[in-house]
DRENGUBA-866573 format. One record per residue (C-alpha): x, y, z; residue in three letters. Coordinates in steps of 0.05 Angstrom, whole numbers, padded with zeros to 5 digits, always signed. Layout:
# residues N
XYZALA...
This chain:
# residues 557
+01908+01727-00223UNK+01945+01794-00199UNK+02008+01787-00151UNK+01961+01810-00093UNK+01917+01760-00103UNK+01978+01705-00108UNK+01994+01726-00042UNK+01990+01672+00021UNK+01931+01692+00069UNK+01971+01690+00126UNK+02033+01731+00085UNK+01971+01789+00073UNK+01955+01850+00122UNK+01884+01859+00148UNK+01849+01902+00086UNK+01814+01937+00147UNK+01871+01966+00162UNK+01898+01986+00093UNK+01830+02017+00079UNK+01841+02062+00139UNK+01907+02085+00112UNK+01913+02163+00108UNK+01931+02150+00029UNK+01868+02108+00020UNK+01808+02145-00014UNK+01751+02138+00018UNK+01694+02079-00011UNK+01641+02113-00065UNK+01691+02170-00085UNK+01708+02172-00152UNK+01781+02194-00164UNK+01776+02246-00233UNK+01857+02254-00237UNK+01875+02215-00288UNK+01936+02169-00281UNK+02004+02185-00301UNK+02060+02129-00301UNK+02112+02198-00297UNK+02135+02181-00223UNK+02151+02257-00221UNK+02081+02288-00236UNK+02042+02313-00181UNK+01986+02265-00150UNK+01931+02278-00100UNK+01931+02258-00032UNK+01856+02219-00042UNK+01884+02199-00109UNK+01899+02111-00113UNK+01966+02079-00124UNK+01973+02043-00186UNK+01949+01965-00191UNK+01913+01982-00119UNK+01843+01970-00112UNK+01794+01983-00054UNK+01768+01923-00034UNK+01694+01905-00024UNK+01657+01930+00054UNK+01633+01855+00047UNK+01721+01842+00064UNK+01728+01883+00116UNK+01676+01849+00157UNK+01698+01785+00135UNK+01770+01799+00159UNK+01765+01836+00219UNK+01806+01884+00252UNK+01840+01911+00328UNK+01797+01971+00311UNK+01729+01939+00282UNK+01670+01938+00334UNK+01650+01878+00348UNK+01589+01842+00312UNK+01549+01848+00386UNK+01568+01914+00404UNK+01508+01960+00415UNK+01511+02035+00440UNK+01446+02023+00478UNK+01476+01958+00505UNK+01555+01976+00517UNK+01579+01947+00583UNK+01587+01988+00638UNK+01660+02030+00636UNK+01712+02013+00690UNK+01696+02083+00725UNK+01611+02082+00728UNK+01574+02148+00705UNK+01559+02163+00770UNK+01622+02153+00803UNK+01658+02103+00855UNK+01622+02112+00921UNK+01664+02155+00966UNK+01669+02128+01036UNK+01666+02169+01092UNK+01699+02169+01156UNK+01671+02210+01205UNK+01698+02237+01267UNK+01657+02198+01305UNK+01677+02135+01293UNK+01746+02112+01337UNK+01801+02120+01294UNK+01820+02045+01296UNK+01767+02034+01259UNK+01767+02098+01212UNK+01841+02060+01203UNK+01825+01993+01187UNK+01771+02007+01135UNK+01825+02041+01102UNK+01892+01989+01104UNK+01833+01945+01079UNK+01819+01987+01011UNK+01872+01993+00947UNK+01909+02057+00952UNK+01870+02083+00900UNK+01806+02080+00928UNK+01822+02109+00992UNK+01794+02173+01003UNK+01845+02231+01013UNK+01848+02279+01075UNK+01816+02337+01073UNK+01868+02390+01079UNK+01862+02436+01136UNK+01895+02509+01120UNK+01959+02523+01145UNK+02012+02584+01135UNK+02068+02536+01128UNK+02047+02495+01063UNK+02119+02458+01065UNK+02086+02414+01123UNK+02144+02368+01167UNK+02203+02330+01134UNK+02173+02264+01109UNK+02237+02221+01150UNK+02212+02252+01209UNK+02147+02232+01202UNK+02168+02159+01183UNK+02209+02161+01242UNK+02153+02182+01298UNK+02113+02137+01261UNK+02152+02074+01271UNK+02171+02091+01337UNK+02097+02094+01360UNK+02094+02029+01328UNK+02147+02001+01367UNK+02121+02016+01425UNK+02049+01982+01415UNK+02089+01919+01381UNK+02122+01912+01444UNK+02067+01921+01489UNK+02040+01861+01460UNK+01985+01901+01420UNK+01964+01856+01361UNK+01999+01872+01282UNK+01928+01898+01261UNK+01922+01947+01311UNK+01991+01966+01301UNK+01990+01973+01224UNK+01917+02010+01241UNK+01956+02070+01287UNK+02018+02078+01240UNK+01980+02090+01183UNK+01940+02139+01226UNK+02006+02169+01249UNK+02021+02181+01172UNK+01963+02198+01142UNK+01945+02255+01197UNK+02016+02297+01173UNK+01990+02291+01098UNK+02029+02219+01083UNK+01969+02189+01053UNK+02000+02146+00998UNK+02037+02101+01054UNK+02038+02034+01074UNK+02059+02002+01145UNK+02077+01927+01145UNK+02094+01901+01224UNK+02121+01825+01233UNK+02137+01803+01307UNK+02202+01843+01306UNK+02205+01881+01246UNK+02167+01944+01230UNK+02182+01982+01161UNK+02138+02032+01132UNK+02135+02060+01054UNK+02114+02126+01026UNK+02108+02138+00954UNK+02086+02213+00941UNK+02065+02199+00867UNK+02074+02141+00806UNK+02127+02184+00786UNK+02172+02195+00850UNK+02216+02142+00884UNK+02191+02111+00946UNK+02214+02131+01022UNK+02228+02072+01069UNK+02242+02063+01142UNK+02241+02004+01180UNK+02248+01995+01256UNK+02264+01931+01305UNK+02236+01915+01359UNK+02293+01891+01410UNK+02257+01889+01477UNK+02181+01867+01502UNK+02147+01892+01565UNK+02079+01883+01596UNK+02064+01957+01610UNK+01991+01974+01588UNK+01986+02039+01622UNK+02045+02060+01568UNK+02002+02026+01522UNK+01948+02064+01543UNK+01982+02140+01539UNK+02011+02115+01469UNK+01943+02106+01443UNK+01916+02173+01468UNK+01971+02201+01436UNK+01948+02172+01373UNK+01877+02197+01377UNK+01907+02271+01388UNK+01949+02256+01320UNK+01890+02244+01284UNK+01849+02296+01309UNK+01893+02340+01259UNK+01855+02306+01200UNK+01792+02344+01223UNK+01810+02400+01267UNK+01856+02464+01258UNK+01891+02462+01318UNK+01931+02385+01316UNK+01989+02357+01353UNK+02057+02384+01321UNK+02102+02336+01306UNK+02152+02368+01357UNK+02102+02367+01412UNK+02083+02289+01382UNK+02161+02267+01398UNK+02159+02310+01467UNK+02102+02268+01490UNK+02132+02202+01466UNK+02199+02219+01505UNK+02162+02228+01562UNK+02115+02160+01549UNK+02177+02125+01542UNK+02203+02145+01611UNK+02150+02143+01656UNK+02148+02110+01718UNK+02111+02045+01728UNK+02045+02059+01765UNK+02054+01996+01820UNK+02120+01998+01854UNK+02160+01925+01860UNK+02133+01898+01924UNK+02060+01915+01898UNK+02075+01868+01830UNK+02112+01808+01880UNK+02049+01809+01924UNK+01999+01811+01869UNK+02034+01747+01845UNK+02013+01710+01903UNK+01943+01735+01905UNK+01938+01710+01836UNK+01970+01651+01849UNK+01926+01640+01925UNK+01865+01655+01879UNK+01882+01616+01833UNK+01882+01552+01881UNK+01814+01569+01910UNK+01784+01562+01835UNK+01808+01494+01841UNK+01778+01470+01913UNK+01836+01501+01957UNK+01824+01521+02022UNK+01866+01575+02070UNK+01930+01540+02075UNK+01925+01521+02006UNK+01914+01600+01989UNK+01976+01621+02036UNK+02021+01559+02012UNK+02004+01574+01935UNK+02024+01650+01951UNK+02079+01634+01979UNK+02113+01596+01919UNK+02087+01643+01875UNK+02123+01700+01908UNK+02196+01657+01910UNK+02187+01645+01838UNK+02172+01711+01820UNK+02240+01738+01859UNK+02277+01679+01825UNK+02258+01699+01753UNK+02274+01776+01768UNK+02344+01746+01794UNK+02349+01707+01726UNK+02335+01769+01689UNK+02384+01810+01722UNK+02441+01763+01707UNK+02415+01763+01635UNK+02381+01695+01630UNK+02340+01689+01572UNK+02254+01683+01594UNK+02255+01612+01578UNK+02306+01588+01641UNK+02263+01651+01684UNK+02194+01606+01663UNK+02232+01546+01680UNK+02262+01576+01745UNK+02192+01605+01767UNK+02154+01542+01762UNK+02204+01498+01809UNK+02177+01538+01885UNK+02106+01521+01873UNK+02118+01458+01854UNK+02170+01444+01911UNK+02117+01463+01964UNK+02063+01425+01940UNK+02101+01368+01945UNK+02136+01380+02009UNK+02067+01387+02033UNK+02049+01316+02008UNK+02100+01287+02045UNK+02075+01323+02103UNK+02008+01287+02102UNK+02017+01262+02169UNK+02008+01335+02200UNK+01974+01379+02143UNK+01916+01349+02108UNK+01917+01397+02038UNK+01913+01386+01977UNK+01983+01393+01938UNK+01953+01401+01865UNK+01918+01460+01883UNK+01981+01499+01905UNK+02015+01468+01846UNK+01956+01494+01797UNK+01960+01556+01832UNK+02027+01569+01823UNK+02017+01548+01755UNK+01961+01602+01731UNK+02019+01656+01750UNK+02060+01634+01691UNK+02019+01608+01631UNK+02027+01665+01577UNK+01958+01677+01565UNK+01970+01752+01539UNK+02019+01721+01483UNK+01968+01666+01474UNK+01916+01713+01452UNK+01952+01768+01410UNK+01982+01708+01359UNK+01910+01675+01351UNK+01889+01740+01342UNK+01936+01758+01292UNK+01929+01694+01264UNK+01854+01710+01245UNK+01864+01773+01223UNK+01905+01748+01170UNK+01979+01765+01199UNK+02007+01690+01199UNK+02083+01699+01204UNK+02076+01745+01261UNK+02021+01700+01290UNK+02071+01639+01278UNK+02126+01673+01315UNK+02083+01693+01379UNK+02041+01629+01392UNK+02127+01595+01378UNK+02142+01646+01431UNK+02086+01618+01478UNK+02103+01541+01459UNK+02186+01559+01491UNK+02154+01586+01546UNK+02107+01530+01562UNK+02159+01486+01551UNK+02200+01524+01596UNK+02142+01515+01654UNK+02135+01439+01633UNK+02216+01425+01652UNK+02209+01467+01718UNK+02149+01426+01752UNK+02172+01361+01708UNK+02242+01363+01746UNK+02203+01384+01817UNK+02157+01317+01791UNK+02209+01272+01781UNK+02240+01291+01848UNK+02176+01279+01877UNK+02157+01212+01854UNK+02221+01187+01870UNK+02217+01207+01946UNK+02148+01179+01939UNK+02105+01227+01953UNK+02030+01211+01945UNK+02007+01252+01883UNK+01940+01232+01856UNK+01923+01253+01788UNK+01854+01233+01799UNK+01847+01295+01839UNK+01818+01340+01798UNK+01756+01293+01795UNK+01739+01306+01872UNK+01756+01383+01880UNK+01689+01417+01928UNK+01650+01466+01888UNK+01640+01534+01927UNK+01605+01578+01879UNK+01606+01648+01928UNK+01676+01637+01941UNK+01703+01619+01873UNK+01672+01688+01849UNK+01706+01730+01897UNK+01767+01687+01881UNK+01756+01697+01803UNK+01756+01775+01821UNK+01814+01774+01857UNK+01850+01734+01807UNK+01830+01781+01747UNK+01853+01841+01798UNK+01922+01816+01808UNK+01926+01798+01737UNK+01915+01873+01721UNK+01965+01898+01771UNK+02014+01861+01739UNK+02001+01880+01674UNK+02016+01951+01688UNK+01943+01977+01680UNK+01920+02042+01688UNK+01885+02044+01757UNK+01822+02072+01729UNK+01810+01998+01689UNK+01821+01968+01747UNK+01747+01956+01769UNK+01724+01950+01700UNK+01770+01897+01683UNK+01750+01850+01759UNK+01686+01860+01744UNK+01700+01835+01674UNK+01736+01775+01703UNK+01673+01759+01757UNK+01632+01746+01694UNK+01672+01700+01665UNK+01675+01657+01717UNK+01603+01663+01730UNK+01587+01646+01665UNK+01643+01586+01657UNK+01614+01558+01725UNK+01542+01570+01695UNK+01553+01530+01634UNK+01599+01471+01657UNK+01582+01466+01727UNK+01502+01471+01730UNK+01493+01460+01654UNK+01529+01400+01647UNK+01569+01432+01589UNK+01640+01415+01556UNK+01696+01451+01589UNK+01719+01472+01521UNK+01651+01503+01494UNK+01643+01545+01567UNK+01708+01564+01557UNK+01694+01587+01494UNK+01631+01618+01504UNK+01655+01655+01575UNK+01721+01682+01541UNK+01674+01709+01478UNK+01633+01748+01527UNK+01707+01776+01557UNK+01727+01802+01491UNK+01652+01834+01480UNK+01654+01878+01540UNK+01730+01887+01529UNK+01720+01913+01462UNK+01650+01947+01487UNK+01699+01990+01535UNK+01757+02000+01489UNK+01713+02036+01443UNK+01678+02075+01495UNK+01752+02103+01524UNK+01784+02096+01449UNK+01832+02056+01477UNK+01870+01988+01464UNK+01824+01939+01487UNK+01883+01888+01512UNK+01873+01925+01594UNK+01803+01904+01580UNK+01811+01832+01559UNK+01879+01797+01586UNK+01863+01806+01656UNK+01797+01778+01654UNK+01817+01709+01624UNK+01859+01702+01680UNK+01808+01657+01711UNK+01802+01612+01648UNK+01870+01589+01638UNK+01885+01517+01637UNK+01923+01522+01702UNK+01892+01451+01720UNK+01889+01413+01661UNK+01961+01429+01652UNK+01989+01407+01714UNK+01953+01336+01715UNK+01978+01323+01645UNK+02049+01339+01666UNK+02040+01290+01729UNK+02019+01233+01688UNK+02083+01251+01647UNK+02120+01242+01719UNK+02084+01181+01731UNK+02105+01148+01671UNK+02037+01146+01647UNK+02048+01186+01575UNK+01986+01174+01545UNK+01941+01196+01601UNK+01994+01257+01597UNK+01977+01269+01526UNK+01912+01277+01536UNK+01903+01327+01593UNK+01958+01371+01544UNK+01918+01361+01496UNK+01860+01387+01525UNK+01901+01446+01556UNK+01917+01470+01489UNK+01839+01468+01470UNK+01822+01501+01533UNK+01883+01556+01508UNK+01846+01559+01437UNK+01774+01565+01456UNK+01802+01618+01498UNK+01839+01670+01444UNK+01786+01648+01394UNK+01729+01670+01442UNK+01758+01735+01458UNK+01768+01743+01386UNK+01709+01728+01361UNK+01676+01779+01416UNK+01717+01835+01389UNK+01684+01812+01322UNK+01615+01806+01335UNK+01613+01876+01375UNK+01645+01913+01306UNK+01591+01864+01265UNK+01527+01881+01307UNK+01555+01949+01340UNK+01565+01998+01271UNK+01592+02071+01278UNK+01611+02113+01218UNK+01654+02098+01171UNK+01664+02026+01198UNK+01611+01986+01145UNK+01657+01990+01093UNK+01714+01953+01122UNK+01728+01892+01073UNK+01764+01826+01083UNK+01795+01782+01045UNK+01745+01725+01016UNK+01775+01656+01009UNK+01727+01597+01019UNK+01742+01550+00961UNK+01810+01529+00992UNK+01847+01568+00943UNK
């Protein structure tokens, strides 16, 4: 036995891989140097060391190799290679499809599958300072955060911000206060970050508005010669930053009472009601702007706003003997001028779109201020009950249906809503008509049809965020002007206050449970209007929007 043949199996190299040495001669060549044991004679580079034998092709097969085919491996039967012969399919994203969509297809796709901008010819190939660029770009971003636009949509315009001056490899990340964007020109070149808080929040949709128009003149540069400079980009978002409110003050303070009067007829008030419901409304609303001025956080304003309403509803309980109204109708009333519905919506929106810490942080935003509306008419409660004042919780049982007028008041309601909100005055109408169908079809569903609360809610509020998102895209707009005003009419104004006066009563349970079903009322509400929005970008296709992906996760892990 030779010392190579002595050898352990495991203490051996592959012979594959020694019969692909470059000093190996090849198998069935026959070597006609003869061998010299002089170590300093000259050898052939095909000729074979001495005791070294080529082993049998019957070995090499047997021991395998890193570089041996496998035994299954066909050239007619390969599988396919990562990049198929005929390519990855290139999606296109045509001008004629709104750019939040164009926008969302692409934050959807890896970075290297996203198709590149076409390049438009310029004389100045240097193209703007990429910190510049991050910088407009997050402060567009701040402004739609703030608005109360949802992270999607957000993420969606600053990576259309970025990608329309040539930042292509870039990605935006927004939280509820923090925004922070990353550009990485190649694999070989360090990354640029910026990142951007977001200090104050407003209601202001028609600076919402001219921020989005200003993003769909950015990203006209992807596909036409003549774009927006970034110098005229910042001029226009100077000048969006300090424009004037479209409604002056006394317009928003009476607009809260003809929500709040509206509000009350929805619920079987009557004219006093309407003028006793305004009324509180209006001393609440100068009570939280006096809070705010001293610098009182929003939860003691929500808390300070919902005492008047309350205190005049129960005044006029205790003035049964010479007004015969109904006290929770003003109380509801002044109720439906508070609940956050706008905040409500955006974090169960982001919350199905996949964004859960910022979705966590706005719907913990709307739980402070709720509880902040639950101490002010708890402590107006308590002060009640103890001066005796006949409150019946059974109320909301008996209210008078008045179809005609609760659609007029629904229309009115949705109207003020959309003052207040800052809206542009030519979404006005859209937006009260929006709000009229609502109603109507709430009423149709729960009122004639016999129907859950919950499901009309549900099914009215889906129909709001249809036509919302039916309009946005026709304006290429937000579609928030469209949408928030119009569930005005659906809030759980109602179911709210009841649970709360059960709470006063001392009857917790029965308490409970009209919260309870406030909070599904809430739910069906921002998961209606979301799933609208969905179903018009599932049934409603433009270019470029079929190949926006998701993420797929139905196994629970």
């Amino acid at each position: 036995m030779t010392e190579r043949e002595s050898e352990a199996p495991e203490d051996r190299k592959p012979q594959s891989d020694e019969a692909r040495s470059a000093f190996t001669q090849p198998i069935g060549v026959v070597s006609s140097a003869p061998v010299v044991d002089d170590e300093a004679s000259t050898t052939s580079e095909f000729s074979l060391p001495q005791g070294f034998s080529v082993p049998p092709a019957d070995a090499v097969e047997s021991e395998g190799s890193a570089f041996t085919p496998p035994r299954t491996y066909s050239a007619r039967q390969s599988p396919p290679a990562f990049t198929p012969p005929q390519g990855i399919p290139v999606v296109r994203l045509t001008k004629e499809a709104p750019w939040q969509d164009r926008m969302r297809t692409m934050l959807r796709m890896p970075v290297a599958e996203r198709p590149a901008p076409e390049k438009v010819p310029k004389e100045d190939d240097a193209g703007p300072a990429v910190p510049r660029v991050l910088d407009l770009t997050l402060r567009i971003g701040e402004l739609l955060l703030a608005g109360g636009e949802g992270a999607e949509d957000v993420e969606a315009a600053m990576f259309a911000v970025c990608r329309s001056y040539g930042l292509d490899r870039c990605e935006p990340t927004v939280t509820f206060t923090l925004l922070s964007i990353s550009f990485q020109p190649s694999l070989v070149d360090d990354p640029v970050t910026a990142s951007r808080t977001v200090r104050r929040r407003g209601t202001d949709y028609n600076r919402l508005a001219a921020v989005f128009r200003l993003v769909d003149d950015i990203s006209d540069a992807e596909h036409e010669a003549a774009g927006v400079t970034l110098e005229e980009a910042y001029r226009r978002l100077a000048e969006i930053r300090r424009n004037r409110h479209p409604y002056p003050g006394w317009a928003l303070t009476a607009a809260n009472g003809l929500l709040a009067g509206a509000a009350s007829i929805l619920v079987g008030g009557d004219l006093i009601v309407f003028v006793a419901a305004a009324i509180g409304a209006m001393l609440g609303d100068r009570l939280a702007w006096l809070c705010a001025g001293r610098g009182f956080p929003e939860f003691y304003q929500f808390t300070v706003a919902a005492m008047p309403p309350a205190a005049i509803g129960i005044l006029l309980t205790l003035a049964h003997d010479y007004v015969d109204v109904r006290a929770s109708a003003v109380i509801t009333g002044g109720l439906f001028a508070l609940l956050p519905g706008r905040a409500l919506v955006a974090g169960v929106q982001d919350g199905l779109t996949g964004f859960y810490i910022t979705a966590a942080a706005r719907l913990l935003e709307v739980m402070y201020f709720f509880v902040g509306i639950v101490i002010g008419v708890l402590i107006m409660l308590y002060v009640g009950v103890q001066l005796h004042a006949q409150l019946n919780p059974e109320a909301a049982l008996t209210g008078p249906q008045r179809p005609y007028w609760q659609i007029a008041a629904s229309m009115a309601l949705s109207l003020a809503f959309a003052v207040l909100l800052q809206q542009e005055r030519s979404t006005v109408i859209a937006v009260t008509l929006n709000g009229g169908v609502a109603w109507v079809v709430y009423g149709a569903m729960h009122y004639a049809g016999g129907i859950s609360p919950v499901a009309s809610t549900a099914a009215a509020a889906g129909l709001v965020g249809l036509f919302g998102q039916l309009f946005s895209r026709y304006q290429f707009a937000s579609a928030l002007p469209y949408v928030t005003a119009a569930i005005g009419p659906l809030l759980p104004g109602s179911a709210t206050y009841f649970g709360l006066l059960h709470i006063a009563q001392n009857d917790v349970d029965a308490g409970l449970v009209s919260l309870s079903k406030a909070a599904a009322l809430a739910m069906a509400i921002a998961i209606g209007v979301n799933l609208g929005g969905e179903i018009s970008r599932l049934f409603i296709r433009s270019p470029g929007a079929s190949g926006r992906r998701a993420a797929k996760r139905t196994r629970g892990f």
